[in-house]
Structure formats: C-alpha cells, structure tokens
N, C-alpha and C positions, 0 to 999 in steps of 0.2 A: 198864598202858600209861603211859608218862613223860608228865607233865603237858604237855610241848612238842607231842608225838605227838597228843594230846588234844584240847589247843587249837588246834591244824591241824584236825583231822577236822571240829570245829564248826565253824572260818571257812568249811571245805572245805562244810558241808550246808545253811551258810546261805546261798549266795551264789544269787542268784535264778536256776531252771534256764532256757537259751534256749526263744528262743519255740517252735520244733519240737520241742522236748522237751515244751513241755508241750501241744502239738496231738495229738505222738503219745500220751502219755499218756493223754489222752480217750477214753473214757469210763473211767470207774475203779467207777462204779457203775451200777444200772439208772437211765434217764433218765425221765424223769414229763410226757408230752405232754399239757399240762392243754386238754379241749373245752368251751369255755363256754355249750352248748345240750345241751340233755337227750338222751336215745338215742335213735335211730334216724331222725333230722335229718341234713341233707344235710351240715353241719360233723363230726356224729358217725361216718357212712359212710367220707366223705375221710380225717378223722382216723384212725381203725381201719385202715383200708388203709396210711395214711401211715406207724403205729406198726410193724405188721408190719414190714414191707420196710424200714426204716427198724434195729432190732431185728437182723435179719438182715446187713445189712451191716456193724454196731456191734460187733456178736457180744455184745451185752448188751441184754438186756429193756428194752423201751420201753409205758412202762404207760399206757395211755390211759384218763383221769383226768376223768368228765363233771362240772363245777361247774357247774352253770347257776343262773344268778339276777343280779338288779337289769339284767334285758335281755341278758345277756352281759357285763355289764361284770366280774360277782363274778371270772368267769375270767381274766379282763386283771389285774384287782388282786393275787389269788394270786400270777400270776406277775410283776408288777412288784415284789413283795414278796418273790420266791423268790431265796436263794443265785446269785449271778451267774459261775458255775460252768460254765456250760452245762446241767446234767444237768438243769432244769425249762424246757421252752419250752412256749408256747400257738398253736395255731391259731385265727387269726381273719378273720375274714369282713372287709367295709368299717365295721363297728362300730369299729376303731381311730382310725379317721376322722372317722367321724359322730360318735360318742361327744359327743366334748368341742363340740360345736356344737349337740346338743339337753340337754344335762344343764351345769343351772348351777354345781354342785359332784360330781366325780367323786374316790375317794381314792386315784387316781392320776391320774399326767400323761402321757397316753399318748408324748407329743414327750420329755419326759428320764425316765420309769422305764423305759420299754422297747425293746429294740434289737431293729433287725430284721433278719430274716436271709436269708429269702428270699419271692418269688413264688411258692406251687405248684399252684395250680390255677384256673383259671377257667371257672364255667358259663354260658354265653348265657343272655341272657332275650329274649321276644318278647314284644310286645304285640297284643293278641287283642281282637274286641268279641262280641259276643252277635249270632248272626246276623239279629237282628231291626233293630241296627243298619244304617243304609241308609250307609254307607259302608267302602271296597272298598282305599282305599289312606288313608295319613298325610295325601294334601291334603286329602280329600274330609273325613277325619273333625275336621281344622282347623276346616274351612269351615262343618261340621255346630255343629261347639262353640259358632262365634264367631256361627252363626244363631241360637241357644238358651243364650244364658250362665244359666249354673249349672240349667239344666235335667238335659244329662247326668250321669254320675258314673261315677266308678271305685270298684274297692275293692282293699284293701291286706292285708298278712298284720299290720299296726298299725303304728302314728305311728313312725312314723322307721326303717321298715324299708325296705330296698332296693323291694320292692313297693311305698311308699308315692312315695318321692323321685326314681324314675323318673318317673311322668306329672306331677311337681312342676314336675320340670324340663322336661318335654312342654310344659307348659302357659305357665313362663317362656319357653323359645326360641320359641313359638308363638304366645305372646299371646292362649292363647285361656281360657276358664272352664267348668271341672267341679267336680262336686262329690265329698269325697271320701268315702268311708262303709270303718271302719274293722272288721276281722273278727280274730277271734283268732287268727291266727294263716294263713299261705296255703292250707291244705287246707281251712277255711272259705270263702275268700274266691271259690276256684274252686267250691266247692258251690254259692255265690250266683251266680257268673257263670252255670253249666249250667242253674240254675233259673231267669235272666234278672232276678234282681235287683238285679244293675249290666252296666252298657253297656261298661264296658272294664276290662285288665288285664292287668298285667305281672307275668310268673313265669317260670322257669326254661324254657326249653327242653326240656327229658325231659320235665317233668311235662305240659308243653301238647299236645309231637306228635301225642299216638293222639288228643285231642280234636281237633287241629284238623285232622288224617287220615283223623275220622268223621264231620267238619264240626259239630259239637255246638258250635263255636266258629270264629270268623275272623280268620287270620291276618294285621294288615297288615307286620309289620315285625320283623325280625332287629334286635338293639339292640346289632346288631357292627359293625366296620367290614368282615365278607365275610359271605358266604350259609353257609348251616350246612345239609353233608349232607344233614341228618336231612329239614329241610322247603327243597329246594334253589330251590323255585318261590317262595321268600318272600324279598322285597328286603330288603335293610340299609335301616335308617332315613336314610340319604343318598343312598341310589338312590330316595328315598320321598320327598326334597326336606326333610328333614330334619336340617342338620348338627349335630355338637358333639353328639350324642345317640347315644353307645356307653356301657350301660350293663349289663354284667356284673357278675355276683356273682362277686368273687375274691375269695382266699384265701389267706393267706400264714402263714408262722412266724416270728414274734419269744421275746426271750426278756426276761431282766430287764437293764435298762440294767448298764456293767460289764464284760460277759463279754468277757476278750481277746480279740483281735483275732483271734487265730490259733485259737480253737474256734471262734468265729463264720465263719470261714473255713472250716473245715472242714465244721462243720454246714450250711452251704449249698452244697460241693461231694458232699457222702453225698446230703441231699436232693435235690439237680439230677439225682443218677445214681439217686435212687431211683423219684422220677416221671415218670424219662424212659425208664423200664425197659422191654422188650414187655410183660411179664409185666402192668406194673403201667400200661401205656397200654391193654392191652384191659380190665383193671377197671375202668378210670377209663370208659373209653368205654358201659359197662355203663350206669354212674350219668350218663352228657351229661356229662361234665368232662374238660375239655382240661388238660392239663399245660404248667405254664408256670412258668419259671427267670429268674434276674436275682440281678444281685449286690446285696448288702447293701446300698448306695451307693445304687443304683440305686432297690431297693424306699423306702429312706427318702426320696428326692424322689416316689415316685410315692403313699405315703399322703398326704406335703402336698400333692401335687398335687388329691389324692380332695379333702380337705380345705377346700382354694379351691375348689373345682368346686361342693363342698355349701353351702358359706356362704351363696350370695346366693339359692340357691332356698330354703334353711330360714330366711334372713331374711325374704326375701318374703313365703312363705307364712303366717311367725308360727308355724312349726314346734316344739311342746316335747314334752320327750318325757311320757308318759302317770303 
C-alpha cells in the first residue's frame, strides 16, 4: 500500500466514530449486572428478572453478578470502579442515598463515581402493629406514642435500613417517641412482630398482606401516595393525616460515572421497554413490584432528593451505620 494510502486509512480509524455509531455498537460484549445483597432477597429476584429480559432484547448475556458486603455498599464500589463502558451496571435499592449520610468514609462517592440511568422498580411498604396494639389508624397510634414516650417500639431489618428510617421519619413528622429494637435482618423482624415482641413495623407490601389478611397483624397505612390493590381497605398515610410520609423501597440502575451519553441513553430506553413489558409486568406483580421508568436527569435529582429527605431524620435520630 503507498505510504500516502496508509497514512489516510490511519487518520481515516482514528477519527472518533459519531455518537450513534457508538449507541449502535453497544453491547460488543456480555454486560455484568452487579446485585449488592445475597441470593434470594427482593434486589436478587428484581435483579434476575431484570438480567433475563434485559439479555434478551441486547441479544447478548447479561450475567447477574451477587457481591454483597460492607451493607451493600462492596456492590456500589465494584461498579464505581468498573470500565465506564456501559457493559458493568448495578442495581440499587435507596442505599445510594442513605449510603453517604450513615457511613463517615465510603471508597466511593456515590454523587461523582456513579451515573445513573434509570428508575425500575418500586415496592410499597405498609406500616402494621401487633393486634394487641390499641390503635386502629396513624392518629390514634400518634396519640398512643406521645401518651407513653419511649414505652412503645418498632423493629427494623437493622440501623439504616429502609425498615429502620421509615418510623424515624414517622416519628420526626409526628413528634412523637418509640423505641427502636434492631433484628437481622426483616424476615427476623416480622418473626418478632407475629410473636408480639415489638408493637409496630414497616415492610414491604407482599410480605405483610397474607398476615394482615389473617389479621396476625394490623394494617394502619399504605406509605404511598394511592391505596395498593392488594389491601384496597388500607389508607395512604395522608388519607391517615399524615403528610410527606411516602415511603417506598425503590430500585434503580446506575453504572460507573463516564459512560456516554448515548449508552446511558440507550440503556435506559432497553430497560423502560424491558419492565414495562406484559410479560415482565406480570412477574413483577408476582413479587408486589411495580414498574417504574424516568430519564437519567430525572433519576439523578430524585437520589438527591432521597438524600435531603434522609439527612435531617439520620441527624436527628444520631443514626450510624452498625
């Protein structure tokens, strides 16, 4: 080839390809959906569902990847630290949020190592008390607290978990005093409630229905802003005279800070058509998880939003993590 011929072809392979060129090129390899909780947890369920269908529209394997350790966070880290590529994202719960507000050194910055990409899923939580509890709605079990400070108590799935900073914040917008008593984990914590050794408690929606169904448990309040099929006679905490207390466990996919604009793009138009799918709206309905989409832009003000919402109940309370 004439050196002239030569030296074109290089200028020609170096020159950086447009941004649709390199959207369409995505994926070039299998992509590694790292889950930062151990198997068979509600992140692991989501996650696995999300990988298939996800997989499937890629037309390349999507390997779902369980790191769990240091609370969730080892998984945030991996992937703050992964090739900014796209092919590594993580699924995370409101940990991206709380994270940096109970842990005084994290080895990552959830705000500049990781980009996030979208919203997918959200589970209702309800708050419940032991039917030996003599209150029937949110005011009456205010008014119960604020008759008995630090008498009653809740318990949590442990310190700085969505179970714990729900009645944190119950307790800020209410003014009122319980005590907390912390359990390994939420499948302990509802053991204790059914046995009647704490008086209240917030968990997921799925897991409480058939208890509160059997009445083994009583439901004051949806922790949504509307009523939830499943238990349609249980008010939202605003119809309970409760505002500013919607509090869901959602779930979104970020990846490692970096990634262009135009994978990030993508990967949040694949994922919006993957959990908005029928196929994958009646799995979802299976496990109580609603499917829920938002742009990039979008998700990144609503973790700061999580963020400022958690600050002043984990200062109040003198919240750290264990």
């Amino acid at each position: 080839m004439p050196r002239q011929a030569a030296a074109l072809c290089v200028a020609v392979l170096s020159v950086p390809l447009p941004a649709p060129v390199v959207a369409q090129a995505f994926p070039v390899k299998p992509l590694r959906l790292i889950l930062p909780f151990p198997p068979g947890g509600p992140t692991d369920l989501l996650g696995r569902a999300i990988a298939q269908k996800l997989g499937e529209q890629l037309g390349q394997q999507v390997i779902a990847d369980n790191r769990a350790g240091a609370g969730g966070n080892l998984g945030l880290e991996l992937a703050a630290r992964a090739a900014p590529d796209g092919h590594t994202i993580v699924l995370s719960s409101p940990l991206v949020s709380i994270s940096p507000l109970l842990y005084a050194k994290l080895n990552y910055d959830p705000a500049k190592d990781l980009a996030p990409i979208s919203l997918v899923a959200v589970i209702q939580n309800v708050m419940v008390v032991h039917p030996s509890v003599p209150a029937r709605n949110l005011k009456e079990l205010v008014a119960l607290a604020r008759r008995h400070p630090g008498k009653m108590n809740f318990g949590s799935g442990g310190v700085g978990t969505t179970s714990h900073l729900a009645p944190e914040l119950f307790k800020s917008l209410t003014r009122s005093d319980m005590v907390h008593v912390p359990y390994k984990g939420t499948g302990q914590a509802l053991l204790g409630m059914l046995g009647g050794q704490i008086d209240m408690l917030v968990m997921a929606l799925a897991v409480l229905a058939p208890h509160v169904q059997s009445g083994k448990v009583r439901a004051l309040a949806v922790l949504s802003d509307r009523r939830h099929p499943v238990l349609p006679d249980v008010p939202t905490s605003a119809e309970s005279g409760v505002d500013a207390f919607d509090v869901p466990i959602w779930y979104g996919i970020l990846g490692p800070a970096g990634i262009p604009r135009e994978i990030v793009a993508r990967l949040n138009a694949e994922l919006a058509k993957a959990v908005t799918s029928p196929e994958m709206k009646e799995r979802l309905a299976t496990m109580g998880v609603d499917p829920r989409t938002i742009t990039p832009e979008q998700f990144a003000d609503f973790i700061r939003s999580e963020n400022a919402r958690y600050a002043r109940v984990i200062k109040e309370a003198g919240i750290k993590a264990e």
